[in-house]
Backbone of each chain as ProteinMPNN parsed JSONL, in Angstrom:
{"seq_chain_A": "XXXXXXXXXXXXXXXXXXXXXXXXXXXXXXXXXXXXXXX", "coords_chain_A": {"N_chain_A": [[120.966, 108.196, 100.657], [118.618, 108.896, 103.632], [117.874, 107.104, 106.137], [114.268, 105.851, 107.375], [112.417, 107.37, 110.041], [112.032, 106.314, 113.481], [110.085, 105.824, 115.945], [110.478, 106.453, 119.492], [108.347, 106.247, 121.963], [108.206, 110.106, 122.8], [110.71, 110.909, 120.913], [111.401, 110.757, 117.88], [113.464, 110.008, 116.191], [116.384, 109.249, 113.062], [116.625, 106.49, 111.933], [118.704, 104.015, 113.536], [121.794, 102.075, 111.356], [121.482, 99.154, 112.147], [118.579, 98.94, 113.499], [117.481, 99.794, 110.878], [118.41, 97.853, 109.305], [116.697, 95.36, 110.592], [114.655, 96.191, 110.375], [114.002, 96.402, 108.086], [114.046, 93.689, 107.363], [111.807, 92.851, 107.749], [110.681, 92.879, 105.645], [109.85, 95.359, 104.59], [109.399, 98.307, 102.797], [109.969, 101.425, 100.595], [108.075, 102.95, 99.321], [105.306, 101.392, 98.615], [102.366, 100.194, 97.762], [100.141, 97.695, 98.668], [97.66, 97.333, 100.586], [95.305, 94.507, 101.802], [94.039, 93.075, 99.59], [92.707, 95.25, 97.755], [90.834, 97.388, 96.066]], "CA_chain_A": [[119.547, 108.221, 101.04], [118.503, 108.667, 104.514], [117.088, 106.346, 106.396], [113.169, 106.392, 108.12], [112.581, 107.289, 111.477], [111.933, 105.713, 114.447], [109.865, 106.969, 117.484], [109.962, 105.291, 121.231], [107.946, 107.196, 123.134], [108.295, 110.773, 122.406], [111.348, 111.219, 121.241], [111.739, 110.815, 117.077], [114.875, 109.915, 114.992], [116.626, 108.469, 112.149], [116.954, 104.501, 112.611], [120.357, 103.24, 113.194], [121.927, 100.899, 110.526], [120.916, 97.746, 112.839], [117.637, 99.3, 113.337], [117.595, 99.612, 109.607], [118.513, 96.388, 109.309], [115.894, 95.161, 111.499], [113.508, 97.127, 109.718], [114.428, 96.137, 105.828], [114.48, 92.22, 107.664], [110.488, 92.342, 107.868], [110.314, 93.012, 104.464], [109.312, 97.094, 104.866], [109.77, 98.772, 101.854], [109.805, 102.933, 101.182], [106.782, 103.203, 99.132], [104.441, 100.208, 98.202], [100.699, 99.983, 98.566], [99.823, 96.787, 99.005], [97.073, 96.562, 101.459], [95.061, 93.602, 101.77], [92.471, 93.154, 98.504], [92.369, 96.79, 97.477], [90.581, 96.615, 94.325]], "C_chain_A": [[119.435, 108.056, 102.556], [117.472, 107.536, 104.922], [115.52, 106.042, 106.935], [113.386, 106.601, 109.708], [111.868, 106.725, 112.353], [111.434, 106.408, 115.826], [109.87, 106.105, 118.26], [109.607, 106.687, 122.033], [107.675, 108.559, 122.43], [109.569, 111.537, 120.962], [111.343, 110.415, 119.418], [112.928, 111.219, 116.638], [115.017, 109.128, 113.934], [117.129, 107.198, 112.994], [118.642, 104.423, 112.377], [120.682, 102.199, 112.054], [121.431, 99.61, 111.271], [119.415, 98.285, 113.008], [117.046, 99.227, 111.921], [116.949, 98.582, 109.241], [117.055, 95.381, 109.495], [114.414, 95.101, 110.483], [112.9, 96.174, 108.234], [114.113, 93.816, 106.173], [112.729, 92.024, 107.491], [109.919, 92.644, 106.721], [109.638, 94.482, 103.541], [110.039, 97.415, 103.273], [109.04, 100.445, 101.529], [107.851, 103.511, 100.804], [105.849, 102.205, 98.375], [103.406, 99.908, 98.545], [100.234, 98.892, 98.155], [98.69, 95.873, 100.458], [96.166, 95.746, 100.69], [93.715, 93.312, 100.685], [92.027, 94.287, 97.848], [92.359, 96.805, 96.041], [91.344, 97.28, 93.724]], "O_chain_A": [[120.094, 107.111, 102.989], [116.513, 107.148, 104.254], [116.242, 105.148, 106.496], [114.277, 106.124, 110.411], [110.723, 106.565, 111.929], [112.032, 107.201, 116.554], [109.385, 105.001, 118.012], [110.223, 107.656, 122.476], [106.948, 108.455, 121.441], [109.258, 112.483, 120.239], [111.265, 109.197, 119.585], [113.404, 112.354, 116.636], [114.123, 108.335, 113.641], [117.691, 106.986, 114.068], [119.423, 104.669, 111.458], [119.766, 101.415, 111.805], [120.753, 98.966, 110.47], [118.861, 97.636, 112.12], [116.036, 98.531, 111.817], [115.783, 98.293, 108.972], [116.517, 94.792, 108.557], [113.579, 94.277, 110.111], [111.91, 95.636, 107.738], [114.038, 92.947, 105.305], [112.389, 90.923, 107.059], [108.691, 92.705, 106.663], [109.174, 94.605, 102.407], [111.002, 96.826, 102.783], [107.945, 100.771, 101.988], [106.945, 104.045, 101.444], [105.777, 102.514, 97.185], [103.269, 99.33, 99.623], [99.772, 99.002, 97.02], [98.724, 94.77, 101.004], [95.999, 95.865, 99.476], [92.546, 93.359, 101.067], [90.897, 94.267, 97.36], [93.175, 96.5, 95.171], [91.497, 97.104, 92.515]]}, "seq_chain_B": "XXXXXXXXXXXXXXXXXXXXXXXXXXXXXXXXXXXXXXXXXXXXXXXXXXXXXXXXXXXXXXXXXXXXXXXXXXXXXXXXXXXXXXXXXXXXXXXXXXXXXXXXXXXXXXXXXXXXXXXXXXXXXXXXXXXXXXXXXXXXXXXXXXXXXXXXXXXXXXXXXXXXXXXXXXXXXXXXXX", "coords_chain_B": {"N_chain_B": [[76.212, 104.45, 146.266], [74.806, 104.446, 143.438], [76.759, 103.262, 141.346], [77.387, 103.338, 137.866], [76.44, 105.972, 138.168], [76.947, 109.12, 139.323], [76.401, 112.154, 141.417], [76.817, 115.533, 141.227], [79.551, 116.688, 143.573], [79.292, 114.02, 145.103], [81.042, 112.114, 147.603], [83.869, 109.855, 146.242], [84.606, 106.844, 146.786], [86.733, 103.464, 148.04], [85.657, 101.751, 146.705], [83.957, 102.417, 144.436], [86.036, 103.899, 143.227], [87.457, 101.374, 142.423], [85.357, 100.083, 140.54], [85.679, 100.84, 138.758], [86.116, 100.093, 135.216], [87.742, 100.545, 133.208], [90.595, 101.893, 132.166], [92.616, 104.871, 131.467], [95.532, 104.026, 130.251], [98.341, 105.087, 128.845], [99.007, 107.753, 126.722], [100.007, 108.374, 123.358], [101.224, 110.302, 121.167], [101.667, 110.287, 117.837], [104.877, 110.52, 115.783], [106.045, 112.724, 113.011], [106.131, 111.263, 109.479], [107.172, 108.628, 110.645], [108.304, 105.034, 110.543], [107.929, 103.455, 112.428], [106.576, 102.29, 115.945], [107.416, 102.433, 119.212], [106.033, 102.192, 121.92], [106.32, 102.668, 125.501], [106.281, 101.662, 128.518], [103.87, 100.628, 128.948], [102.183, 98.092, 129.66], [101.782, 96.818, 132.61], [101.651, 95.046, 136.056], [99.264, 96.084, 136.946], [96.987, 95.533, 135.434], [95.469, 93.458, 134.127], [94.353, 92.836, 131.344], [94.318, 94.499, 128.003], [93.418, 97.158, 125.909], [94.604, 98.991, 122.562], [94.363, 101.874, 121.117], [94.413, 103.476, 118.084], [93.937, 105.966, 116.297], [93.354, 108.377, 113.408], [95.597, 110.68, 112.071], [97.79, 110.542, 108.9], [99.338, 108.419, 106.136], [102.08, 107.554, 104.452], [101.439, 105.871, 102.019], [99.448, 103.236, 101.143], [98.216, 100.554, 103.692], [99.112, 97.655, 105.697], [99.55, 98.201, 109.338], [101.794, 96.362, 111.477], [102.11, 94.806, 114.762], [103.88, 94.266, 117.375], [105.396, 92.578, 120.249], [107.293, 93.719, 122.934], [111.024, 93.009, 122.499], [110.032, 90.873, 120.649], [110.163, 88.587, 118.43], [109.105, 86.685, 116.864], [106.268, 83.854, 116.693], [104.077, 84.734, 116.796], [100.536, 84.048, 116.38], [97.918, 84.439, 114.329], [93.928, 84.095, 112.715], [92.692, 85.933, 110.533], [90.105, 87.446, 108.585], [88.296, 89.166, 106.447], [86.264, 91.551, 104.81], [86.156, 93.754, 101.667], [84.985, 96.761, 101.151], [84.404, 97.877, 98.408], [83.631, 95.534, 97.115], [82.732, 92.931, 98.385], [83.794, 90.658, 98.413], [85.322, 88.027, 100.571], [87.881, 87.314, 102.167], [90.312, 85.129, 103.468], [93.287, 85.71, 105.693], [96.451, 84.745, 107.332], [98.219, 84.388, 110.084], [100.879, 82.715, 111.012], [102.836, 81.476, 113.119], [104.356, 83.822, 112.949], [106.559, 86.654, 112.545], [105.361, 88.889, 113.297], [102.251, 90.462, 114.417], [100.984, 90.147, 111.611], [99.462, 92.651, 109.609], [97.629, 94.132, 111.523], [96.251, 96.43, 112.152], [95.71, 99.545, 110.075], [96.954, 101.604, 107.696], [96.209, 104.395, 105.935], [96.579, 106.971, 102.932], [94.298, 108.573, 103.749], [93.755, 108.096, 106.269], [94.946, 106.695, 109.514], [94.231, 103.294, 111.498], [93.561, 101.197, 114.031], [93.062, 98.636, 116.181], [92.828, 97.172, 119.627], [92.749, 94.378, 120.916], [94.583, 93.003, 124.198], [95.199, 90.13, 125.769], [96.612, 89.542, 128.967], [99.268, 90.591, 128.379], [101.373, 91.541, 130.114], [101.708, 89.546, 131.299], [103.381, 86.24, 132.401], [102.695, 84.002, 130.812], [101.034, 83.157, 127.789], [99.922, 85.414, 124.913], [96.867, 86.434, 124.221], [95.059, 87.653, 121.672], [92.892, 89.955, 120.334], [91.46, 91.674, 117.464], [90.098, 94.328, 115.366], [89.708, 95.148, 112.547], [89.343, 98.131, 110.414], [89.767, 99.605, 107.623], [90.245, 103.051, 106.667], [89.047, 104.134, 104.355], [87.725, 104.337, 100.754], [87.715, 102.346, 99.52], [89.083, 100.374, 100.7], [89.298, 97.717, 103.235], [87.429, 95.927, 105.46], [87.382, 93.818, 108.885], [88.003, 90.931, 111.249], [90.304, 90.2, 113.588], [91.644, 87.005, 115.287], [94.006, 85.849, 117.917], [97.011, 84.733, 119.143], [99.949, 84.771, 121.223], [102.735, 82.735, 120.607], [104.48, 82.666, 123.077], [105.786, 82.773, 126.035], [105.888, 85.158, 127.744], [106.785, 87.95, 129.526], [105.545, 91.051, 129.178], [106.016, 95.107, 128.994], [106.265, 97.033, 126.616], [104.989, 98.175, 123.544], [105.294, 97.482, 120.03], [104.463, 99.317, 116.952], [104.788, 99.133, 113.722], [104.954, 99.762, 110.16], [103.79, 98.426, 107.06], [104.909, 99.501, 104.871], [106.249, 102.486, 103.628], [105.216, 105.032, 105.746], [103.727, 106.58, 108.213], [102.261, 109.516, 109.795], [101.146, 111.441, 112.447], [98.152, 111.458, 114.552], [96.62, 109.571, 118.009], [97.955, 107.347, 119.802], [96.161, 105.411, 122.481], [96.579, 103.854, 125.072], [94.681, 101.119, 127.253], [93.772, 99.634, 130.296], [92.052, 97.31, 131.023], [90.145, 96.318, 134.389]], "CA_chain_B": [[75.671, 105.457, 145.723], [74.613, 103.616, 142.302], [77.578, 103.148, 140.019], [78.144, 104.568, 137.763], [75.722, 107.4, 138.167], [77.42, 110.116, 140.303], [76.224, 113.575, 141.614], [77.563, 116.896, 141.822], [79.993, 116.698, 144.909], [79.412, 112.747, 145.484], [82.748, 111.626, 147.523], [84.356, 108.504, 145.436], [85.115, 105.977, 147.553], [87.835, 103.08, 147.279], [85.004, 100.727, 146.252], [83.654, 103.378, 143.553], [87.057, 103.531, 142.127], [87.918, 99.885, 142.126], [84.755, 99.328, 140.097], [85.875, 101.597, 137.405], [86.835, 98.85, 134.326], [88.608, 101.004, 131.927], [91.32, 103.174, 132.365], [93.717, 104.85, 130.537], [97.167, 104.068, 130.719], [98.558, 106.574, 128.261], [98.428, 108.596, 125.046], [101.44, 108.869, 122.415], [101.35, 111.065, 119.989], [102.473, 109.498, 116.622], [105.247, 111.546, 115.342], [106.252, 113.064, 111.516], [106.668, 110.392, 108.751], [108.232, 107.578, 111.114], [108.423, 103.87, 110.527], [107.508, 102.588, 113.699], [106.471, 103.629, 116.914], [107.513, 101.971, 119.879], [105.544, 102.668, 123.136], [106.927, 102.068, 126.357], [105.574, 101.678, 130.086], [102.582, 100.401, 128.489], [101.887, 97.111, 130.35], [102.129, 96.826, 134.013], [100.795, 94.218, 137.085], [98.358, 96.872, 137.713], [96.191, 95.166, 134.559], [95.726, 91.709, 132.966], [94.214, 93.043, 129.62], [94.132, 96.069, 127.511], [93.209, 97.681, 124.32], [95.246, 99.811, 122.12], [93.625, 102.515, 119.728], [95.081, 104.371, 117.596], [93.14, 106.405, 114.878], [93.75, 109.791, 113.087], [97.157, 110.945, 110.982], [97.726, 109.761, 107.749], [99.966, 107.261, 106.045], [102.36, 107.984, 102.913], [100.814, 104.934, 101.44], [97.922, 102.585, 101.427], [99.351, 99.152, 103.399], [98.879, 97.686, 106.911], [99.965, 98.177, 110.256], [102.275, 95.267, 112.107], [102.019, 94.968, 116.074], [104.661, 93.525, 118.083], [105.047, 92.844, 121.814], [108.618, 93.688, 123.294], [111.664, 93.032, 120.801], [109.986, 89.768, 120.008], [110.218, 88.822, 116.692], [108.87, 85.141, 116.653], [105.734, 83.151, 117.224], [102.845, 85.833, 116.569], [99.631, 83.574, 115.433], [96.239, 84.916, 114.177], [93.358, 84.442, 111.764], [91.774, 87.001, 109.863], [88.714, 87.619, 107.567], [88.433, 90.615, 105.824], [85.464, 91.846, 103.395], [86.452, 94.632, 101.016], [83.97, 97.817, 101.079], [83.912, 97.747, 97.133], [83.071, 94.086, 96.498], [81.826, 92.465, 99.312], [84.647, 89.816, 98.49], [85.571, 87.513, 101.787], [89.016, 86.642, 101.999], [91.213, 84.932, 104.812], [94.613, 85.494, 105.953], [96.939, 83.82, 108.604], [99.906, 84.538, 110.563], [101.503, 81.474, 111.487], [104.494, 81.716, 113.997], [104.811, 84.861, 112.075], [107.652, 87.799, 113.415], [104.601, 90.381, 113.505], [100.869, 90.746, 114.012], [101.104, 91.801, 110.31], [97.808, 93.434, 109.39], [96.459, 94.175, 112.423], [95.921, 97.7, 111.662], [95.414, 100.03, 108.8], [97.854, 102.743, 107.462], [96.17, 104.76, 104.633], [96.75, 108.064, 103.019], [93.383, 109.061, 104.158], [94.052, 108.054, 108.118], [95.092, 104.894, 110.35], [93.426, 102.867, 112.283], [94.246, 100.248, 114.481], [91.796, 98.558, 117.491], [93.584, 95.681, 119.251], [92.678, 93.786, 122.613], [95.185, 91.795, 124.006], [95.052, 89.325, 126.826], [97.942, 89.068, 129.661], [101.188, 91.291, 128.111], [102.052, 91.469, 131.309], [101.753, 88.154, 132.716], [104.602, 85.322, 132.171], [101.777, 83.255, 130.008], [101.111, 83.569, 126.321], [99.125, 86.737, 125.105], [95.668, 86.439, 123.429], [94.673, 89.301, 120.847], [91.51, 90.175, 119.087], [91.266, 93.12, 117.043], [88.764, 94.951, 114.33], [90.108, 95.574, 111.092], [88.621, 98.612, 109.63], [90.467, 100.255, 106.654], [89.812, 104.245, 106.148], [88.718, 104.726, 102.664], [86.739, 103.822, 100.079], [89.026, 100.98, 98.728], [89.753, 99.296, 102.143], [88.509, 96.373, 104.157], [86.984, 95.72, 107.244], [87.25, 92.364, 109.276], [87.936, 90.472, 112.562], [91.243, 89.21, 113.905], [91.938, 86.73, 116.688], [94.825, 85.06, 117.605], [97.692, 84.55, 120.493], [101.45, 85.104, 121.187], [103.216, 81.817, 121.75], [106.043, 83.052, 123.702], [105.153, 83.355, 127.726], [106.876, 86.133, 128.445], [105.824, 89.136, 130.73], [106.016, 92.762, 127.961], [105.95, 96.187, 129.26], [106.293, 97.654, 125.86], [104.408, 97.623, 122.015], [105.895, 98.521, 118.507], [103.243, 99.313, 115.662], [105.166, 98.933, 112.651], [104.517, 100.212, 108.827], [104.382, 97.516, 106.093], [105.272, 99.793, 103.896], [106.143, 103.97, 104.15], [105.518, 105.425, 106.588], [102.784, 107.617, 109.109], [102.376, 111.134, 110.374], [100.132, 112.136, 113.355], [97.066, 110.301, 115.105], [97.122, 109.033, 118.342], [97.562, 105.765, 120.466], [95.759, 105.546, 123.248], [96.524, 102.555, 125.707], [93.916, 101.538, 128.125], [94.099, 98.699, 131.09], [90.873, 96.935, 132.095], [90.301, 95.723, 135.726]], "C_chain_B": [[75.649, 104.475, 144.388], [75.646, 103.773, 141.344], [77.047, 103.127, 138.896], [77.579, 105.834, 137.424], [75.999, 108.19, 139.341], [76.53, 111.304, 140.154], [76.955, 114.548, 141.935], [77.844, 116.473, 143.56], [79.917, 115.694, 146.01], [81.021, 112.503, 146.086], [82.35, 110.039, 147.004], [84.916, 107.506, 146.407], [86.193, 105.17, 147.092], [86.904, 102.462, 146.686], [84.473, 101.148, 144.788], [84.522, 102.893, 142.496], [87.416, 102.684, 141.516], [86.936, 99.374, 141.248], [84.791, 99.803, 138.828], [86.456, 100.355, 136.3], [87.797, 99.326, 133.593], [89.194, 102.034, 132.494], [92.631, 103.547, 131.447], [94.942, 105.386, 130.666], [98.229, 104.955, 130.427], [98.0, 106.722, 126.648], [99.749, 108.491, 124.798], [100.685, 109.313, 121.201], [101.933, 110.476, 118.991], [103.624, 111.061, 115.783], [105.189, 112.29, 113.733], [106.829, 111.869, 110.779], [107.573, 109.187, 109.597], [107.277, 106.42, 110.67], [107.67, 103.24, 111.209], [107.71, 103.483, 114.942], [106.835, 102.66, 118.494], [106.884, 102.882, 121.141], [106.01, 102.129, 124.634], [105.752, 102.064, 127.823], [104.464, 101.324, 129.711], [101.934, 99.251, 129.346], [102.372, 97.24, 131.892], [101.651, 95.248, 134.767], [99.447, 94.632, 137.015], [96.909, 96.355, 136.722], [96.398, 94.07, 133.652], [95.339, 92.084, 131.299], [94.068, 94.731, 129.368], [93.453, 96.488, 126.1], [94.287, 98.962, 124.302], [94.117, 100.591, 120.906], [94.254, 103.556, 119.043], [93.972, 104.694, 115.929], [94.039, 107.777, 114.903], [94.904, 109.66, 112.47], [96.394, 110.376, 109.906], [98.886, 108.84, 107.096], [100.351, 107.739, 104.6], [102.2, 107.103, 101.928], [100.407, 104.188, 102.054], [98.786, 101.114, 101.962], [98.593, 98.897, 105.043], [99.76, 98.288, 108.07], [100.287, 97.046, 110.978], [102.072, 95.618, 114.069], [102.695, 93.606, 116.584], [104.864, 93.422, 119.326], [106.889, 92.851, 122.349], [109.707, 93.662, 122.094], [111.129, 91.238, 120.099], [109.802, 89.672, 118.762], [109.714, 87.165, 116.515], [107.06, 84.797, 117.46], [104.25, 83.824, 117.485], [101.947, 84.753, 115.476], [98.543, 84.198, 115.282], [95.885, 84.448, 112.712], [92.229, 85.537, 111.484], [90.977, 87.1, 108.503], [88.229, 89.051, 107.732], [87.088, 90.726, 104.332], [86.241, 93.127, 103.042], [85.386, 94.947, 100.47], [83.516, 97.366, 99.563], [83.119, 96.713, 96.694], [82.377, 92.908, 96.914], [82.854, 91.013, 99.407], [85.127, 89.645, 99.98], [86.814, 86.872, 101.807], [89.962, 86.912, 103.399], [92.709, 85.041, 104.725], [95.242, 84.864, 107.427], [98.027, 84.218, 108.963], [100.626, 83.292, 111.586], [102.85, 81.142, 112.013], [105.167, 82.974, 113.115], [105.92, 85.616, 113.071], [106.784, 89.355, 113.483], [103.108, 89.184, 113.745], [100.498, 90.888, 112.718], [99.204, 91.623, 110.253], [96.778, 93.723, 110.293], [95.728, 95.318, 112.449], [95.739, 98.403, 110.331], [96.617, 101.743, 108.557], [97.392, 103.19, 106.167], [96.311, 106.402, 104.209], [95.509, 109.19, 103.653], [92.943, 108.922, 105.577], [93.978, 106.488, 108.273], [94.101, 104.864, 111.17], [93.859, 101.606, 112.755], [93.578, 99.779, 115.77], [92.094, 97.4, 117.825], [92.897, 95.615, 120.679], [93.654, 92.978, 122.911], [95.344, 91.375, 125.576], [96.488, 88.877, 127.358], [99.039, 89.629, 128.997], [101.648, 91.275, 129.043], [102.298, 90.457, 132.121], [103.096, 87.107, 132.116], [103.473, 84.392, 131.241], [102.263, 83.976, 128.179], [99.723, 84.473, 126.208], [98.125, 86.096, 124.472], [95.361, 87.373, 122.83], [93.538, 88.925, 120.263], [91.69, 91.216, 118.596], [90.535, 92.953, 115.385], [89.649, 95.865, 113.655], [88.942, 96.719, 110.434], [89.633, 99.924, 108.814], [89.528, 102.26, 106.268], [89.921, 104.696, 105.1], [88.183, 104.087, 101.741], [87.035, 102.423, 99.688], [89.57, 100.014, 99.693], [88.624, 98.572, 102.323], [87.876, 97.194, 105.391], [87.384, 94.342, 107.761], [87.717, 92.319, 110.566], [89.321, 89.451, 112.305], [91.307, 88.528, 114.651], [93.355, 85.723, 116.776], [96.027, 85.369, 119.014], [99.535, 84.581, 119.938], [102.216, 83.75, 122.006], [104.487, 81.787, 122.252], [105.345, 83.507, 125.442], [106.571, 84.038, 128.238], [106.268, 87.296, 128.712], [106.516, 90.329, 129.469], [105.672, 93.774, 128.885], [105.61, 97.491, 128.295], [105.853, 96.859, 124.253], [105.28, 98.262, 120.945], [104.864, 98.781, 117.81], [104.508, 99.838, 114.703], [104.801, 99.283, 110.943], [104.859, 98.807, 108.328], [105.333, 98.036, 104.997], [105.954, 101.789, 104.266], [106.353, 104.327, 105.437], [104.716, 106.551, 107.268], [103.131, 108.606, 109.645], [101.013, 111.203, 111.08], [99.314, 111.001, 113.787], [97.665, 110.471, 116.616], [96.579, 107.76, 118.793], [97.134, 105.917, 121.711], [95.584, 103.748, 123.694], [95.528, 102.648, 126.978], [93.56, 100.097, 129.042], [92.461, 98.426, 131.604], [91.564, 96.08, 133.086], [90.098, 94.542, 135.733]], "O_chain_B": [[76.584, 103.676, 144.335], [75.364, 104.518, 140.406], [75.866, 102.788, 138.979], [78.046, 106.633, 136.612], [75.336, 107.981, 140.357], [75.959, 111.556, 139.093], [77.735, 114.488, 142.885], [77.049, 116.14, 144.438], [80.183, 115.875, 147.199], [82.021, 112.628, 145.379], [81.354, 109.329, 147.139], [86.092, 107.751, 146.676], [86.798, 105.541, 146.086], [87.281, 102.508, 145.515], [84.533, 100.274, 143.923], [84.353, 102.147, 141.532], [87.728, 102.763, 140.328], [87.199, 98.226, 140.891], [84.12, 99.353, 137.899], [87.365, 99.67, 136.77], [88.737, 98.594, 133.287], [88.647, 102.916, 133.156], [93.414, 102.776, 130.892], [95.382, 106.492, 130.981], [98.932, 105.516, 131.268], [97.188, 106.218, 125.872], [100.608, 108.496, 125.68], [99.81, 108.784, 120.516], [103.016, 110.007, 119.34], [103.24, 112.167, 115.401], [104.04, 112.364, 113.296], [107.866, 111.371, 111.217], [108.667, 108.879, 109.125], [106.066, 106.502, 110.464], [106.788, 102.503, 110.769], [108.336, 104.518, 115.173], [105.796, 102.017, 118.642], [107.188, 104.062, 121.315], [105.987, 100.903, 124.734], [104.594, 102.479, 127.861], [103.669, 101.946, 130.415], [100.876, 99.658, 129.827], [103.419, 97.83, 132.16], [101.314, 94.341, 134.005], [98.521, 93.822, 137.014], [95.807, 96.705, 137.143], [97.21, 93.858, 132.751], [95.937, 91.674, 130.305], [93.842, 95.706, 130.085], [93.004, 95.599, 125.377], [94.712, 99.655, 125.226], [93.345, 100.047, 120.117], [94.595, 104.559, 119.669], [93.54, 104.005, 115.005], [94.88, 108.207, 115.693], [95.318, 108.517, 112.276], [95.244, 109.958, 109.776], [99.537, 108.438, 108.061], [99.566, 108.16, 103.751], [102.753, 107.379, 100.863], [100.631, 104.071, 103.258], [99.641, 100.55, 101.279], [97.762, 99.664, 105.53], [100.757, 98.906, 107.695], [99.285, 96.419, 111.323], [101.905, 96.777, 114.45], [102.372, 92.432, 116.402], [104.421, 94.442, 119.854], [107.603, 91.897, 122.039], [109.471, 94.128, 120.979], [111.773, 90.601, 119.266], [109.332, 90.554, 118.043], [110.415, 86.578, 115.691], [106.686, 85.342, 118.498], [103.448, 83.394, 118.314], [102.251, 84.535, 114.303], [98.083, 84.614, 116.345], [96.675, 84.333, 111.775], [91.209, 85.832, 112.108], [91.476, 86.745, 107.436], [87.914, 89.767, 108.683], [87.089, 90.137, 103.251], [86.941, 93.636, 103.918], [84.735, 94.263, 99.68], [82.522, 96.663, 99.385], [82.1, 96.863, 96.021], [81.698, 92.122, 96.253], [82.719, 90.299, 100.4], [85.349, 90.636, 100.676], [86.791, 85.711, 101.4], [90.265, 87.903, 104.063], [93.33, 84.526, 103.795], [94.556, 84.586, 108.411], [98.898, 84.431, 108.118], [100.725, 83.28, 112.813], [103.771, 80.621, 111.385], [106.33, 82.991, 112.712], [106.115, 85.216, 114.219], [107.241, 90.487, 113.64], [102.896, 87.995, 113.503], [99.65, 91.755, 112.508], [98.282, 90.904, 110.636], [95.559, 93.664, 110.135], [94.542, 95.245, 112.77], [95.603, 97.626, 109.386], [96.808, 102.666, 109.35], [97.902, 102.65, 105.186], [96.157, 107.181, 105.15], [95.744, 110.36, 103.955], [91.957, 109.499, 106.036], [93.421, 105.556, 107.693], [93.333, 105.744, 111.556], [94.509, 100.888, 111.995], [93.52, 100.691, 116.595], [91.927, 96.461, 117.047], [92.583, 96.572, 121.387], [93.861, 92.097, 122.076], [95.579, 92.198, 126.461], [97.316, 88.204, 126.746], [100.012, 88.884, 129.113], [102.797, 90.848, 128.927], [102.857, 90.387, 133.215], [103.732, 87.614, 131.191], [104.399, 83.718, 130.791], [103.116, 84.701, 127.665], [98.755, 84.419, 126.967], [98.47, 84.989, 124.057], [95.338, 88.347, 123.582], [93.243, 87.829, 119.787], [92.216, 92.005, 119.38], [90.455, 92.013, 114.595], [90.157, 96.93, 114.005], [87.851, 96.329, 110.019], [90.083, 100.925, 109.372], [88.439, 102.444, 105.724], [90.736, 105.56, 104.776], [88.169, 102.885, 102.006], [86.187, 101.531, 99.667], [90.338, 99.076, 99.479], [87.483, 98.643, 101.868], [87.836, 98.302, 105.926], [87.789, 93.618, 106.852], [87.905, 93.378, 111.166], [89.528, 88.535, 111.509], [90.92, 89.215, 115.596], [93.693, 84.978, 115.857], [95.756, 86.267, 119.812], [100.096, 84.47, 118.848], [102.351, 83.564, 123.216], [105.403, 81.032, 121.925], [104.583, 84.425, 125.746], [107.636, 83.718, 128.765], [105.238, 87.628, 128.125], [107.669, 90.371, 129.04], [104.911, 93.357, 129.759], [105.045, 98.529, 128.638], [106.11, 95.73, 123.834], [105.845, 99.353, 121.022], [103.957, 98.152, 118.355], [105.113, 100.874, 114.978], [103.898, 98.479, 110.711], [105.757, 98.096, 108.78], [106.204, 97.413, 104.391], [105.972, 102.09, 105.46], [107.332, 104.073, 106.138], [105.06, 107.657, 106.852], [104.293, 108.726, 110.034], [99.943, 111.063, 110.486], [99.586, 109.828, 113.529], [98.69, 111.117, 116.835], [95.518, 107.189, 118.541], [97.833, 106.747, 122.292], [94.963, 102.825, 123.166], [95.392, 103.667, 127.655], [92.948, 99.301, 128.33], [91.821, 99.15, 132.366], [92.629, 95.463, 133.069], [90.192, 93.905, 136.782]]}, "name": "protein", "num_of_chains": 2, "seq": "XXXXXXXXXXXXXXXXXXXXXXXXXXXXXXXXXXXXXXXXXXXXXXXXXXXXXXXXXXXXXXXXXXXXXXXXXXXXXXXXXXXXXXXXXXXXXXXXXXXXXXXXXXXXXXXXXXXXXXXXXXXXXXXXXXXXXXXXXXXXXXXXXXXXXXXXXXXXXXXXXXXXXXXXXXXXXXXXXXXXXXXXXXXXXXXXXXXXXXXXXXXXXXXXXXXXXXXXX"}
């Protein structure tokens, strides 16, 4: 499975494994709708 | 000449210019389906506060938007109060030495949104933020954040972050008051 991508600036790619990492560390997940009270 | 009502072929003086409040620092384009968007050169000397806006695109699911200042990952406080369109229900959340802004924005399949102020990124102090929660679509919130960055450290650069998925298009538009 690839990973998501990552833009700085212009300039879009796939995230590095530490980026990843990083990523997956704030609790991000691929598809989960969970905003806040949504009846 | 009366600020800020100009005429055809008025010259601008420096005093003119200098009284201008808002200006804008840049634009980014949000790209295809990414994660996160890191913006760079965004903060300078040249401005103690700013706003960020970012509307338009859409979002491959319904979730918030996080906002981070540099690679910090620590010490992000705010409270927020949020009604929800449908129900009129009032409910608070908190970020308490959190590693994000989380929810400062909106990521839905029907378009983001995201409206932040934040006080001093650029200065060696700790930041101050406010920002206006308003969810695009029938099923979303609205509400009012405020809240501060306790880390005094001078930023140059923002992330906006997905909770969840992941956005396509919109943009951000950074903008430095005097």
């Amino acid at each position: 499975m690839s990973k998501p991508f990552i833009q700085i600036d212009d300039e879009v790619r796939e995230m590095t494994d530490e980026e990843y990492a990083e990523l997956l560390a704030t609790g991000w997940t691929p598809d989960t709708s969970v905003e806040p009270n949504e009846p | 000449m009366t600020y800020p009502s100009f005429a055809s072929g008025d010259v601008l003086t420096a005093a003119d210019m200098n009284a201008v409040g808002l200006w804008l620092v840049k634009t980014q384009t949000v790209g295809t389906a990414v994660s996160s968007v890191n913006v760079t050169g965004a903060f300078s000397s040249s401005y103690y506060n700013y706003r960020i806006i970012y509307t338009g695109g859409t979002s491959s699911v319904d979730n918030d938007l996080k906002l981070t200042l540099g690679a910090s990952a620590t010490g992000y406080y705010a409270g927020f109060a949020y009604v929800a369109y449908g129900t009129g229900t009032v409910t608070g959340l908190a970020n308490n030495n959190a590693t994000s802004w989380a929810n400062i924005g909106s990521q839905r399949t029907t378009g983001n949104s995201l409206d932040v102020d934040l006080f001093g990124p650029n200065a060696a102090f700790r930041t101050g933020m406010t920002a206006r929660y308003f969810g695009i679509s029938t099923g979303a919130v609205g509400g009012g954040m405020g809240g501060f960055h306790n880390v005094a450290t001078a930023y140059t650069d923002f992330t906006i972050t997905c909770t969840s998925g992941n956005i396509t298009g919109g943009t951000i538009y950074v903008y430095g008051y005097k």
